[in-house]
N, C-alpha and C positions, 0 to 999 in steps of 0.2 A: 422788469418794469422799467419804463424809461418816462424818466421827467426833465423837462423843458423848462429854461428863463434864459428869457430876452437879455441879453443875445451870447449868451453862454449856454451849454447843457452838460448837466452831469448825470453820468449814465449808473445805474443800479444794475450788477450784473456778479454773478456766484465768485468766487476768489477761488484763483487756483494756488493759494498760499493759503498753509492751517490746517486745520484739522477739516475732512468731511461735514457737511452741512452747515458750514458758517459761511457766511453771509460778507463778504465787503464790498468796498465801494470805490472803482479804477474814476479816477474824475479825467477829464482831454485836461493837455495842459491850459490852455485857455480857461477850464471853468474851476480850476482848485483855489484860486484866489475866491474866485464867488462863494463856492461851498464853504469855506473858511470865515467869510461874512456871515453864510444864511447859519451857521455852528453857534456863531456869536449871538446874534439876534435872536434867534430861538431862544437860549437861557436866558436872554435879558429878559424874552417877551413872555416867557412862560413867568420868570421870576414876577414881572411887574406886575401879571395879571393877577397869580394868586396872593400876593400880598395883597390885594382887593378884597380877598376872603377874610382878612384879617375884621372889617369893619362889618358884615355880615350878620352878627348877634353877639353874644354875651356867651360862647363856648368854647370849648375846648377844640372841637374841630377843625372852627376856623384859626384858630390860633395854631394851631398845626400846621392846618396847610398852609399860612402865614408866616411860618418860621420855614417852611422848606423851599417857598418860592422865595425867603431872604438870601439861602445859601445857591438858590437856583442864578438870581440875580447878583450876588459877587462871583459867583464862579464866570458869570457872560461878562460883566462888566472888567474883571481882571483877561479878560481872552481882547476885550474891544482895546483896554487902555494899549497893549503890546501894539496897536497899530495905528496911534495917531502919533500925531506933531506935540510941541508942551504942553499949548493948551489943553489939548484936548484930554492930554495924560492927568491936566491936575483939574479938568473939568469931573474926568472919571476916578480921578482918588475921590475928590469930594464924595460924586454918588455914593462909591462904595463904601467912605467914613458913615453916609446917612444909612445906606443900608446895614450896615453892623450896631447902627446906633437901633435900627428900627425891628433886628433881629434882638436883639438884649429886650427890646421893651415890651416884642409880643411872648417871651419867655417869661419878663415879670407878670406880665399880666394874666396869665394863667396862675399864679400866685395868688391865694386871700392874703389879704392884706396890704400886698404889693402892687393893685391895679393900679393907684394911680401913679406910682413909679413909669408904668408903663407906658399910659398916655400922655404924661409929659414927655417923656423920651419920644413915643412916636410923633409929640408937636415940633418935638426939637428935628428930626430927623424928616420932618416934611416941609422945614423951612432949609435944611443942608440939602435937601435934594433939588427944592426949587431953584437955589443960587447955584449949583453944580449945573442943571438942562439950562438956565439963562448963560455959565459959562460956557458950556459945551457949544453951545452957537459961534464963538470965538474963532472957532477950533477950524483952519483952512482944511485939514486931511477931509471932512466928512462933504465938501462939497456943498454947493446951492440947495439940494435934494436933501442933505443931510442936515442944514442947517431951518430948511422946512420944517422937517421932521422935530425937530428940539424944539422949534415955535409953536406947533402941535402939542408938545407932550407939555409944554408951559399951558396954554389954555386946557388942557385936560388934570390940570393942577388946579389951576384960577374953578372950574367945573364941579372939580371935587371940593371946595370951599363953597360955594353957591349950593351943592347939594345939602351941605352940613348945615348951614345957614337953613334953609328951607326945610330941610327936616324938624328945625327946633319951630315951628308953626305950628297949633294944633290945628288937629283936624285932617283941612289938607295939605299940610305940608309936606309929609313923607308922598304922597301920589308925585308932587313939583318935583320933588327931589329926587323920586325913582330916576325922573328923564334927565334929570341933569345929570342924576350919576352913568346911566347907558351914553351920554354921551361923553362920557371923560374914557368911560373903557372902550369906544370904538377910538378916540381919538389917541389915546394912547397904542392900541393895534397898530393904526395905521402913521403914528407918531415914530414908532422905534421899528418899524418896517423902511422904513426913509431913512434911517440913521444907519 
């Protein structure tokens, strides 16, 4: 199978190194740098999505899958720190401080007794992540594109407060706030896809 990005390509093709039937991946010299980015962005963007699951209900599932998109999301975030300039390294410690603060909280929080351990910690760790994407704009390695992109994932922050707000409405305010919340998770997609 062969996949295309403008204006690199890396090609999917059987490896003649290893054992029969596995699978690697020869990249042109030109696209390993890319592939290396789209490596990064995946774990950040899988991580960021389902830590989304975290706010979901009151169970155990989502806390689950909340606690594995946190280690999904430091494992991308320590892969992205290794290739910026200072800023951008102490833009991405921060994230990664918030995301460990926001892994311990969805941990307590599957805890009786312990939830609201939890949700202070996750308040705290969403006010460390919003100053880390406003630092991360600093940061020259990610470029005009990239510095989009952080602007993006700040109002898909500012979105996800608005949704939270409007949820607490009776009546209709969870309908308001379904669409504010689809839009913090298309603009975070398309937020750490720029980055």
């Amino acid at each position: 199978m062969l996949s295309r990005f403008s204006p690199m390509m890396v090609v999917f093709l059987p490896s003649d190194i290893g054992q029969v039937g596995q699978v690697g991946v020869r990249r042109k010299a030109i696209g390993s740098c890319f592939s290396v980015m789209i490596i990064r962005v995946t774990y950040i963007l899988g991580g960021s999505l389902m830590q989304m699951s975290y706010g979901l209900g009151d169970n155990w599932a989502g806390s689950l899958a909340a606690i594995f998109g946190f280690f999904m999301l430091i494992t991308g975030l320590g892969k992205l720190k290794a290739g910026l300039d200072p800023a951008g390294q102490g833009a991405a410690g921060l994230l990664s401080i918030a995301a460990m603060i926001g892994l311990a909280s969805a941990f307590f929080s599957m805890i009786p007794l312990f939830g609201i351990f939890g949700e202070i910690g996750l308040l705290v760790a969403f006010i460390l992540e919003l100053v880390g994407l406003v630092r991360l704009r600093n940061s020259s390695t990610i470029g005009e594109t990239g510095k989009n992109g952080a602007l993006l994932l700040v109002l898909s922050m500012g979105m996800a407060i608005l949704a939270t707000l409007f949820g607490l409405i009776p009546f209709v305010g969870g309908f308001v706030a379904s669409f504010f919340a689809l839009g913090a998770l298309i603009l975070i997609f398309m937020g750490w896809t720029r980055v």
